[in-house]
C-alpha positions in Angstrom: 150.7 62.8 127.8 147.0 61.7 128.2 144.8 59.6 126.4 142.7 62.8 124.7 146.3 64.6 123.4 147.5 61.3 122.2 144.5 60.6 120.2 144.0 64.6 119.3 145.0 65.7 115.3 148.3 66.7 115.3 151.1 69.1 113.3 154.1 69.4 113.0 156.0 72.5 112.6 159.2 74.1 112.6 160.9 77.3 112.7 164.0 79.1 111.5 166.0 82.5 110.2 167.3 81.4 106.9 169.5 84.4 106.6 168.2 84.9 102.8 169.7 81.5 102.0 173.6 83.2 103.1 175.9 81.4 105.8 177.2 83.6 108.6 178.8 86.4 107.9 177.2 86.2 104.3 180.5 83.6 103.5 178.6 81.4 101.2 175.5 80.5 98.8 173.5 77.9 100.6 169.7 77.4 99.9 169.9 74.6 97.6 171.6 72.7 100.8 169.1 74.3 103.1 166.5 73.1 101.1 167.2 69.9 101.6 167.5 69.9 105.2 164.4 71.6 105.4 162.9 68.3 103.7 164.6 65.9 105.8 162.4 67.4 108.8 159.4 66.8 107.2 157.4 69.4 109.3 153.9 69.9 108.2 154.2 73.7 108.7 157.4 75.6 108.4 157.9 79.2 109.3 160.7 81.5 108.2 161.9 84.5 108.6 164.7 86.3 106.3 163.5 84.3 103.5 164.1 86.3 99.6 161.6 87.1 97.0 163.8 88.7 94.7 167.7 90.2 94.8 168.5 90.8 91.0 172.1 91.5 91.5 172.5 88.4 94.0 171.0 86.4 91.1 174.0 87.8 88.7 176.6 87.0 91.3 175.4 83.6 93.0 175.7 79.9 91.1 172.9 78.2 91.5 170.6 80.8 92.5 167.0 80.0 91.9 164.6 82.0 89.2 161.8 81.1 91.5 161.3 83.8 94.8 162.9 81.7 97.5 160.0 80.5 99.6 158.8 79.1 96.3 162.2 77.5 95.6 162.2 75.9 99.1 158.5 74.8 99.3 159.1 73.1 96.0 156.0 70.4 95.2 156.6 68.9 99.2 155.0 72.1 100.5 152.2 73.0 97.8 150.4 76.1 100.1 153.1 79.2 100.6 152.6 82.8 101.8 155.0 85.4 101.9 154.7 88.6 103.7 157.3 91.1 102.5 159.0 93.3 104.8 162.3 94.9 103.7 162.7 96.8 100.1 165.7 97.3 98.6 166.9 100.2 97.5 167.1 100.9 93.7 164.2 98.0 93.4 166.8 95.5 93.5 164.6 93.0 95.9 162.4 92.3 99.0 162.9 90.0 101.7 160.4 89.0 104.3 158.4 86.0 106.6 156.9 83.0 104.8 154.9 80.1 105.8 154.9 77.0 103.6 152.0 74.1 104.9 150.9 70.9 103.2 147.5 72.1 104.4 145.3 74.5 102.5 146.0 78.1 103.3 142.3 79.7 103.6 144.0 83.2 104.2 146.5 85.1 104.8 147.8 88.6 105.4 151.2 90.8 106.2 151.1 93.2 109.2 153.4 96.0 109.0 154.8 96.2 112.8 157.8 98.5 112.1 158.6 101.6 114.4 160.6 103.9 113.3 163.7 104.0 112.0 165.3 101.6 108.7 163.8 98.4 110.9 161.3 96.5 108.9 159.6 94.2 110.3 156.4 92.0 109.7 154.0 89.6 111.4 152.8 86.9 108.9 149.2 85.4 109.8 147.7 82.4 107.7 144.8 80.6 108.3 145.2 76.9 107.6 142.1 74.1 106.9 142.8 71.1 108.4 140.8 67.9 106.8 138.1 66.5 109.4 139.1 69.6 111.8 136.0 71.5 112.5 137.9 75.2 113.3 140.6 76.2 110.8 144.5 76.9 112.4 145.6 80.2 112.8 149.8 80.6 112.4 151.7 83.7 112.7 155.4 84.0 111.1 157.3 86.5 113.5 160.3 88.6 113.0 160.7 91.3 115.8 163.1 94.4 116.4 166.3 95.0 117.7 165.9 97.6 120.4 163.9 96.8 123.7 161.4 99.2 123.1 160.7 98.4 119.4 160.2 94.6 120.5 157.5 95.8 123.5 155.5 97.8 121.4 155.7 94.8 118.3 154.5 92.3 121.0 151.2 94.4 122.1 150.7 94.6 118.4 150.8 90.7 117.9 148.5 90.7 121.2 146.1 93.1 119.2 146.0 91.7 116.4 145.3 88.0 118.0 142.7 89.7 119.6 141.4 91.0 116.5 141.8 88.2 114.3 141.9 85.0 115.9 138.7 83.0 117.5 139.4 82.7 121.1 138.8 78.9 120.8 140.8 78.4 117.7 143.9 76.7 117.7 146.8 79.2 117.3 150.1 78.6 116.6 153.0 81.7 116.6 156.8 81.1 116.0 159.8 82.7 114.8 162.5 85.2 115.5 161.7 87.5 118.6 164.9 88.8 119.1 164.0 88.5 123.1 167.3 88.1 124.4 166.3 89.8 127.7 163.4 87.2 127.8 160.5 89.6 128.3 157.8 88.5 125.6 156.8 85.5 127.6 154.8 87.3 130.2 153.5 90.0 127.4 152.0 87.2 125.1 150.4 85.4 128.2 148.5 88.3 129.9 147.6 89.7 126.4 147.0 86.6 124.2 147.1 83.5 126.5 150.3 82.3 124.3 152.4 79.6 126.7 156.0 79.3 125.0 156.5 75.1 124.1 160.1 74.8 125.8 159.4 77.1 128.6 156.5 74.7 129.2 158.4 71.6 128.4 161.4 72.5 130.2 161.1 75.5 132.2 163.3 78.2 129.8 163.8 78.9 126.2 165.8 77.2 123.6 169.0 78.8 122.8 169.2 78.9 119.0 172.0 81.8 118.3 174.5 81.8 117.5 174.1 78.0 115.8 177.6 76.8 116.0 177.5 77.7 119.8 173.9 78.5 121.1 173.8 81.4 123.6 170.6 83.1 123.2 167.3 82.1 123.4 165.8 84.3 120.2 163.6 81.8 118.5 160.3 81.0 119.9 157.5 78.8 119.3 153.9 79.7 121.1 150.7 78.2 121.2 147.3 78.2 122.7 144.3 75.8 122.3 146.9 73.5 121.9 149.7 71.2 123.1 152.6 70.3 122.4 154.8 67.1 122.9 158.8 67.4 123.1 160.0 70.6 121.3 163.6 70.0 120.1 166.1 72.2 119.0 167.3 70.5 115.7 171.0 69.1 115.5 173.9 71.4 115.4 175.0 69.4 111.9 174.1 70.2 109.3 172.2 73.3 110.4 175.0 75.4 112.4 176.4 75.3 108.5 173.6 76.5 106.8 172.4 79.5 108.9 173.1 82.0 111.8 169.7 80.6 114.3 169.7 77.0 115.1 165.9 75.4 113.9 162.7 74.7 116.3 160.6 71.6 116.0 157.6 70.6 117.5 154.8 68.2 117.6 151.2 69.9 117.7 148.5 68.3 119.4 145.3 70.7 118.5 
């Protein structure tokens, strides 16, 4: 690391599918545990993906199940800027689930972007603005939850390039993480040529992080991109407690803007 990135501002951030707050295989109730681990990080910036803002029949089943939308639940008074971008709708307007970004910086702006293709896939790219004290040019993050199929997850990813394109200064620092689903490993050229977006392990260590399954990492589906930035030793966070409270094992990183 030289002497300019060490003395650059930096964030921290960190990543993960919560699985709306439900171990694998939906077994168990655990967001009050996940909060709390969530916490014990102590990332500046946290992006999820599969987080709830409401499920009234879960909240008449569940012990311990928060009044609060869960994003709010989980940013609590450490986190005290949230955004949520809702995605999925339940039927019978029983609930919505969706992205969210909680930061213990201001968030400026923010706004959902529909990406879904057809078919019952919903699926959402969640892009906040953060103001850093001191920092002349404001953050720009994007929550990301991509399709299924191939051919979903290509067109979603020239969308994300569009809309950095669109909405993002091309000397602002950027910052775009969550669940891409790539298990064929194709987005990393895609978000190079189209948005200049280097992937932190792949630059760290020359592939991916595999984050799923948790209890015994195969794929590398969680991601964590930047550009006008750098990043010092991305980790995959520890198998305990986290390969008990969801389905993707967590990203951290340092961010040196």
């Amino acid at each position: 690391m030289t002497d300019s990135t060490a003395n650059a501002p930096t964030l921290t951030v960190m990543t993960v599918n919560i699985h709306k707050g439900f171990t694998f295989f939906n077994r168990k109730f655990m967001l009050p545990e996940l909060r709390d681990a969530v916490r014990k990080v102590g990332a500046d910036v946290v992006f999820l993906q599969e987080v709830l803002g409401l499920h009234d029949e879960h909240g008449k089943r569940f012990s311990g199940w928060p009044e609060a939308p869960h994003y709010e639940f989980l940013a609590d008074d450490i986190w005290p800027q949230f955004a949520y971008g809702r995605n999925v709708v339940y039927p019978k307007g029983e609930g919505h689930h969706g992205n969210a970004v909680m930061s213990k910086f201001p968030i400026v702006h923010d706004r959902n972007h529909d990406i879904s293709i057809e078919g019952p896939e919903k699926r959402g790219l969640l892009h906040c603005v953060l103001r850093m004290p001191g920092q002349p040019i404001d953050v720009h993050v994007v929550c990301v939850h991509l399709g299924l199929a191939e051919s979903h997850r290509r067109q979603q990813l020239e969308m994300l390039c569009d809309m950095v394109r669109n909405e993002v200064p091309e000397n602002a620092p950027l910052i775009v993480a969550g669940d891409f689903n790539d298990w064929r490993r194709r987005a990393d050229g895609i978000l190079w040529k189209g948005a200049g977006l280097k992937e932190v392990f792949v630059n760290a260590y020359g592939e991916p992080a595999r984050t799923f399954p948790s209890r015994f990492p195969l794929l590398c589906l969680d991601r964590i991109y930047v550009r006008n930035a750098s990043v010092h030793l991305p980790v995959v966070l520890p198998r305990r407690p986290w390969a008990h409270l969801s389905d993707h094992a967590p990203l951290a990183a340092e961010i040196h803007l």
